[in-house]
C-alpha positions in Angstrom: -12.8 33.4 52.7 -12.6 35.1 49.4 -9.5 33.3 48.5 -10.6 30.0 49.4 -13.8 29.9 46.9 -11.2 32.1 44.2 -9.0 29.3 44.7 -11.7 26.8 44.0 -13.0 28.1 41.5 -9.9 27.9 39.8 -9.3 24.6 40.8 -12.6 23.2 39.0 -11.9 25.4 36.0 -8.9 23.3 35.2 -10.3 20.1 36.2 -12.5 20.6 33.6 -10.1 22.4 30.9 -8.6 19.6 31.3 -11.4 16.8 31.3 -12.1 18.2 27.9 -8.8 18.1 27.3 -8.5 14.4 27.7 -11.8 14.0 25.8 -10.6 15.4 22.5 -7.1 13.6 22.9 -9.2 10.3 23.1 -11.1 11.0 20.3 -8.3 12.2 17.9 -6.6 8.5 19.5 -10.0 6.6 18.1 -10.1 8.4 15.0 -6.4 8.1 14.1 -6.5 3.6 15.2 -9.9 3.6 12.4 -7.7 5.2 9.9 -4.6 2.8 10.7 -7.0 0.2 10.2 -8.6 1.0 6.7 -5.0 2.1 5.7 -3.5 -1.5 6.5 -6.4 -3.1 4.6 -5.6 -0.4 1.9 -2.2 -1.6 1.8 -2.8 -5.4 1.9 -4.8 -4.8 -0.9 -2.5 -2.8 -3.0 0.1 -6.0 -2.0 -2.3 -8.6 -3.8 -2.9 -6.2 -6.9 1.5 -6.4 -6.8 1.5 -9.6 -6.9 -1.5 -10.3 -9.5 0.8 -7.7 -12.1 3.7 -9.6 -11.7 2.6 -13.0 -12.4 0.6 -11.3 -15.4 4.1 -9.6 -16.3 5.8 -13.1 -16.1 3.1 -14.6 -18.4 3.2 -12.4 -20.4 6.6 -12.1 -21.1 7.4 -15.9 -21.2 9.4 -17.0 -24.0 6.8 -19.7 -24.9 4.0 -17.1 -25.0 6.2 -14.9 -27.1 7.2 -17.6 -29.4 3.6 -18.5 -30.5 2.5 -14.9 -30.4 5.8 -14.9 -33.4 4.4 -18.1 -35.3 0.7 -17.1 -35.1 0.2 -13.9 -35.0 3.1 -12.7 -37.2 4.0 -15.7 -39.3 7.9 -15.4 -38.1 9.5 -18.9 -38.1 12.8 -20.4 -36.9 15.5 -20.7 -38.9 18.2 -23.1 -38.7 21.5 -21.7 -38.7 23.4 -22.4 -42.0 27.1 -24.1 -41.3 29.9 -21.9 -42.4 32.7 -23.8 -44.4 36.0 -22.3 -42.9 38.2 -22.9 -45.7 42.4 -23.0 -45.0 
């Protein structure tokens, strides 16, 4: 008789070791999806800053933009190449 409540006894200690077992492992699930979720959004965001410095890179560097920056800003202008006279 002693045995039989020993045994369970035991028996509903470990149904609820592991009851609270499964309760943290649930939690630590939820918590770790939320923080997939704000780090996807964290990284779609960091994608559309990407792209907004390359196309300012790409304006920036244009040869157009450069060009007039030269003209304007630093008073450079073309020159035309002088012909060489290749004499014999």
């Amino acid at each position: 008789m002693k045995k039989d409540y020993l045994f369970l006894f035991i028996q509903i200690g470990l149904i609820i070791f592991l009851s609270i077992e499964q309760i943290k492992v649930r939690w630590e699930i939820s918590v770790l999806y939320g923080n997939q979720n704000s780090i996807n959004a964290e990284y779609q965001n960091l994608k559309e800053e990407e792209y907004k410095l390359k196309t300012e890179a790409y304006f920036l560097n244009s040869p157009a933009r450069v060009e007039k920056y030269a003209k304007e800003k630093l008073l450079m202008h073309k020159v035309k190449p002088k012909p060489k006279v290749i004499e014999k």
